[in-house]
Structures are given as structure tokens and as C-alpha cells.
C-alpha positions in Angstrom: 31.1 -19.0 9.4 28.9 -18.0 12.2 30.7 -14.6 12.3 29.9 -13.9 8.4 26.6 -14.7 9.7 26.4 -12.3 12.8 27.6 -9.9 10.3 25.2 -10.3 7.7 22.3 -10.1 10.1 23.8 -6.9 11.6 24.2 -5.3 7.8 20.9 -6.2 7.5 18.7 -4.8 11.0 21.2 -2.0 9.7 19.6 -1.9 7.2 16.2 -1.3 7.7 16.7 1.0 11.4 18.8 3.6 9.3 16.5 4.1 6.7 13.4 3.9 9.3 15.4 6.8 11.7 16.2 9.2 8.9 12.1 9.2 8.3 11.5 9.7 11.3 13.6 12.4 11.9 12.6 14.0 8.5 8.7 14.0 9.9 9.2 15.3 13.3 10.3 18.6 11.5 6.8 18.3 8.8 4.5 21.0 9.8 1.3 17.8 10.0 -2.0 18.4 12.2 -2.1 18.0 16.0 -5.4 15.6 15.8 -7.6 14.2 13.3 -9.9 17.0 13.5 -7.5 19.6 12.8 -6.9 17.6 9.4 -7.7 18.7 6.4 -9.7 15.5 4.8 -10.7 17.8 1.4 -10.0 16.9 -2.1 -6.6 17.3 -3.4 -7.1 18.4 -6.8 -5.4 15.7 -8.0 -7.8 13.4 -10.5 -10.1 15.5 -12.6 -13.5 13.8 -13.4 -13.3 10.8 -15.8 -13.7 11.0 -19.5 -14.0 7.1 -20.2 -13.0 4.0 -17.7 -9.9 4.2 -15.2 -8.5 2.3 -12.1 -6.6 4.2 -10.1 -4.6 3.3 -7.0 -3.3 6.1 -4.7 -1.7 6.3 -1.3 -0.9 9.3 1.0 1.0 9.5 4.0 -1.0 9.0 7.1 -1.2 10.7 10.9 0.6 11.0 13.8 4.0 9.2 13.9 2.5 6.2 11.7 3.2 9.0 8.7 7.2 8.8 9.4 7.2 5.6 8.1 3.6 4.2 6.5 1.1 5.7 3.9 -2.6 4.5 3.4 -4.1 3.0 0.3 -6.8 3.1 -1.4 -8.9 2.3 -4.6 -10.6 4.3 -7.5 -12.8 3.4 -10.5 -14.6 5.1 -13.1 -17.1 2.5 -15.3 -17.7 3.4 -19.1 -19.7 6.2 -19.3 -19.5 6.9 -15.4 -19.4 10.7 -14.5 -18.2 10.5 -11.5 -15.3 8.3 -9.4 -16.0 5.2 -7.3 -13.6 4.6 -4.0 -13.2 1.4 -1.8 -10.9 1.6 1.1 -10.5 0.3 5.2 -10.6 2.3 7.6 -10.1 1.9 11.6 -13.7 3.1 12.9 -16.5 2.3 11.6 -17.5 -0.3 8.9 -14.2 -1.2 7.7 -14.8 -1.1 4.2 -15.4 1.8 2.9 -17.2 3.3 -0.2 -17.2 6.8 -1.1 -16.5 7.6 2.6 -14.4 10.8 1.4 -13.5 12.5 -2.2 -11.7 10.1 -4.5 -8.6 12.2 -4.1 -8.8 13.4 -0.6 -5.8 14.6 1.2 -5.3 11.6 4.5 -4.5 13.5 7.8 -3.6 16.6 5.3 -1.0 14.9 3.5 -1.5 15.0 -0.2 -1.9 11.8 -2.4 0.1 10.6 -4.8 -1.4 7.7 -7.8 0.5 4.4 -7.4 -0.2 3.2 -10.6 -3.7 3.0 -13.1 -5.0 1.1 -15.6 -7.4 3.1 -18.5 -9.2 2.2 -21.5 -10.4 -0.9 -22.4 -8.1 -2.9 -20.3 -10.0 -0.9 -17.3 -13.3 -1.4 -18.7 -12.7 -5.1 -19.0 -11.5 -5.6 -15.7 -13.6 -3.3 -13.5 -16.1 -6.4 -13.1 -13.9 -8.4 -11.5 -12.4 -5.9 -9.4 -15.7 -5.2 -7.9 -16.0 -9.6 -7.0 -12.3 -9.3 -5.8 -13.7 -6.1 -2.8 -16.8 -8.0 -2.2 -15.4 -11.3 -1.9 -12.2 -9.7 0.2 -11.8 -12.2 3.3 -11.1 -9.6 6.0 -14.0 -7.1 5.5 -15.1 -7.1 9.3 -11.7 -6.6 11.0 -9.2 -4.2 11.8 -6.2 -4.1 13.2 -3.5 -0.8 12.9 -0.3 -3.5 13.0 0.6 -5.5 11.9 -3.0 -6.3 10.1 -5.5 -6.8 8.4 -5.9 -2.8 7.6 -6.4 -0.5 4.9 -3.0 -1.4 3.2 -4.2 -4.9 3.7 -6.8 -4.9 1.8 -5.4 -2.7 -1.1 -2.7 -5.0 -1.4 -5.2 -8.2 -1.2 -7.0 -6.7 -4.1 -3.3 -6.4 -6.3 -2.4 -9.6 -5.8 -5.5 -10.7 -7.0 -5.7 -8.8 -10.1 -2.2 -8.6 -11.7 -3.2 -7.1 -14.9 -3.1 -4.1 -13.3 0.5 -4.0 -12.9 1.0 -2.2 -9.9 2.4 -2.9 -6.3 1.8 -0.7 -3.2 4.9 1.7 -2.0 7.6 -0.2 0.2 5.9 2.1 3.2 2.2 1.0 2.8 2.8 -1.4 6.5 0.1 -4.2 6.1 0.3 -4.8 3.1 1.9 -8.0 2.9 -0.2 -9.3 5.6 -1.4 -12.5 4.7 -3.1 -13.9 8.0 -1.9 -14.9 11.6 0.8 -17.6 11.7 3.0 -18.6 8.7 1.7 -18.2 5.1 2.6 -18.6 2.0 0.9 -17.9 -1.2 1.7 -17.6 -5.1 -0.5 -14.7 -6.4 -2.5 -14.6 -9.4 0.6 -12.8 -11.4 3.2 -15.5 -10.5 4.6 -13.2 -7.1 5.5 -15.7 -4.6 5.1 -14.3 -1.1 6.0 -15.5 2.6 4.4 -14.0 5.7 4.9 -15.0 9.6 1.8 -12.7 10.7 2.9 -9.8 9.0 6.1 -8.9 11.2 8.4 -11.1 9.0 9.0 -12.3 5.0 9.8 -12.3 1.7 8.2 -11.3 -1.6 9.7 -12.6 -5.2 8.8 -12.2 -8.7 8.1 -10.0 -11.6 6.3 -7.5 -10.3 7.4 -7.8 -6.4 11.1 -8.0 -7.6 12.8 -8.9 -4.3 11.5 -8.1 -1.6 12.2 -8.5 2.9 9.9 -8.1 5.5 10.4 -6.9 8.9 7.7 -5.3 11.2 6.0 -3.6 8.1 8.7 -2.2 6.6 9.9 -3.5 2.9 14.1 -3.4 2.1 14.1 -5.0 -1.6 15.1 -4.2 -5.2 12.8 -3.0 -7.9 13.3 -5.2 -11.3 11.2 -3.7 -13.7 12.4 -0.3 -13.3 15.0 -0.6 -11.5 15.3 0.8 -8.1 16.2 0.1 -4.9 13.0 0.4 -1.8 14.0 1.6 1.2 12.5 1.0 4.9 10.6 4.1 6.2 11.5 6.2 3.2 10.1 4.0 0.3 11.2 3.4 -3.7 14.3 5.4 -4.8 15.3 4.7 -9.1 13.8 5.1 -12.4 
């Protein structure tokens, strides 16, 4: 028995260093900016202006050797009848949380952003209220800490679990996001998503929008149930 276990833990730290290596090696040959101020910070081109009410979540991959195997996250809105977009994120300098600090769909260190997932319509318009209580009431406004948290994935992934209708989750890379606190925590999110956290380095996420999830130092190895998919450490969702 204890072998079967010695082996399952192996397949499993297998499991997620594989995965986290390959990334690694993958960015070391990206052509990516030697410093911050080499970066291009611009907008991407990606989200035209609004033509009625939208909530967008996107997430790029971020600097240095961080981008090899984590992305940043963050937040944007258009009200009914807005003409322009709205965008609340954390940051490491500064005050932490951010608004309008850059174009709604800047590039991050460069590297182009992606959307996560968005609500529109009505169902936006209806929820963009609350979603402006949930980032003014978030607990963690006036700290920041790179790993294992509370940072900028932190906060997006805070904001999620607060707001299921929303129906998205944040990429398998996005480290921090499953921060809960310091210690052992456990919470049941507003969607039914049961999640486990020892400070951040260590857990387990369940349920239907989660699927299954493990935690170790910031990286995510799980299974996707709504579309199915498998998420891989350092390299992120791979499926439908």
C-alpha cells in the first residue's frame, strides 16, 4: 500500500514539473523585452469601443521568467450607453488597485492579451452594479505580494468567485489566483465551487465551473467539465 502511494505521489509532482519545464523551455527561446521599460505597454487592438454594456475578463502573459509559467488578469466594463471601457486591476507598485492605469486592452510586458470570457447585454447591464460593490469591497486592496499572494490574479479571481453569473474562471496559469488568505482556508463560492487553500502553495478546487482542480505552488493540474479539457501546469487549458 504505501508503495501505490509513493507512486501516486511521484505520478503526480510528475505531473505538474513536466508540464511547468516544457514552458519554461518554450519561453526561454520567446523573443520578450529585457526590462519593463523596453516593454511595449500599448493597446493591443483587441476590443473595439463598446456599442451597448460588456464585461470582459482578459489575461496576458507577464515578464521576465514569471511569463513561462503565469499570466496577469484583469477586468473590463462598459455601462449602458458608456463610450468608452472601464478597467480594475493590481498591480505591484503603486496603489494596488488599479483603474484605468493602462488601455483596456494593453499588451502586459509586450505579450498580447487574450479575453477569458465576457458577459454582454442585459445580463452585463444588470450585473455591472454589483461588480463595482464586489472591487470596492475586495478585502486585499492595500497589499501585494508577487507569490504566492494576494496579487493581481488574486484579486481577479476574488471578484469571479463572487460573481458566478459570469461564468468564467481564470486560465490554469493565472498563480494567485486561488489564494484565499495565509494559513488553511476553505470556502464555498457564491456559484456552489468549493475551494481549499493552505496559503496559496497547496489545494483543491471542485464544482461546476472549477471542474476539478489541484494546487501546488501556483500552478493548477485539473480537468475541465463543462467543455471538456484537461489544464495543464505552466502551459494552461488544452480541449474544446
Amino acid at each position: 500500500m504505501f508503495r501505490l502511494f509513493r507512486r501516486l505521489m511521484l505520478a503526480l509532482l510528475l505531473a505538474f514539473i513536466l508540464p511547468v519545464g516544457a514552458a519554461t523551455a518554450w519561453w526561454a527561446s520567446v523573443d520578450r523585452p529585457t526590462s519593463w521599460r523596453a516593454a511595449d505597454w500599448g493597446p493591443s487592438g483587441l476590443l473595439p469601443l463598446p456599442d451597448g454594456p460588456a464585461i470582459h475578463v482578459l489575461a496576458a502573459r507577464t515578464g521576465g521568467w514569471k511569463g513561462a509559467v503565469s499570466v496577469h488578469s484583469w477586468i473590463v466594463y462598459a455601462a449602458p450607453g458608456a463610450r468608452s471601457w472601464t478597467r480594475y486591476e493590481v498591480v505591484g507598485w503603486g496603489t494596488p488597485v488599479r483603474r484605468n492605469a493602462y488601455a483596456p486592452d494593453a499588451r502586459w510586458y509586450s505579450n498580447a492579451p487574450w479575453v477569458v470570457g465576457s458577459l454582454t447585454g442585459p445580463a452585463a447591464a444588470a450585473l455591472i452594479p454589483q461588480l463595482e460593490a464586489t472591487i470596492a469591497a475586495y478585502p486585499h486592496s492595500g497589499v501585494y505580494t508577487i507569490f504566492p499572494g494576494p496579487n493581481s490574479n488574486t484579486f481577479v479571481g476574488h471578484v469571479l468567485r463572487a460573481l458566478p453569473e459570469l461564468g468564467v474562471t481564470l486560465p490554469p496559469i493565472a498563480v494567485g489566483k486561488d489564494w484565499l488568505g495565509p494559513g488553511l482556508n476553505a470556502t464555498r463560492d457564491a456559484g456552489g465551487d468549493v475551494h481549499l487553500s493552505a496559503g496559496g502553495l497547496a489545494g483543491l478546487s471542485l464544482g461546476p465551473r472549477s471542474g476539478l482542480e489541484l494546487h501546488l505552488f501556483g500552478q493548477t493540474l485539473g480537468l475541465d467539465l463543462r467543455a471538456p479539457g484537461v489544464k495543464l501546469p505552466g502551459i494552461g487549458r488544452v480541449g474544446v
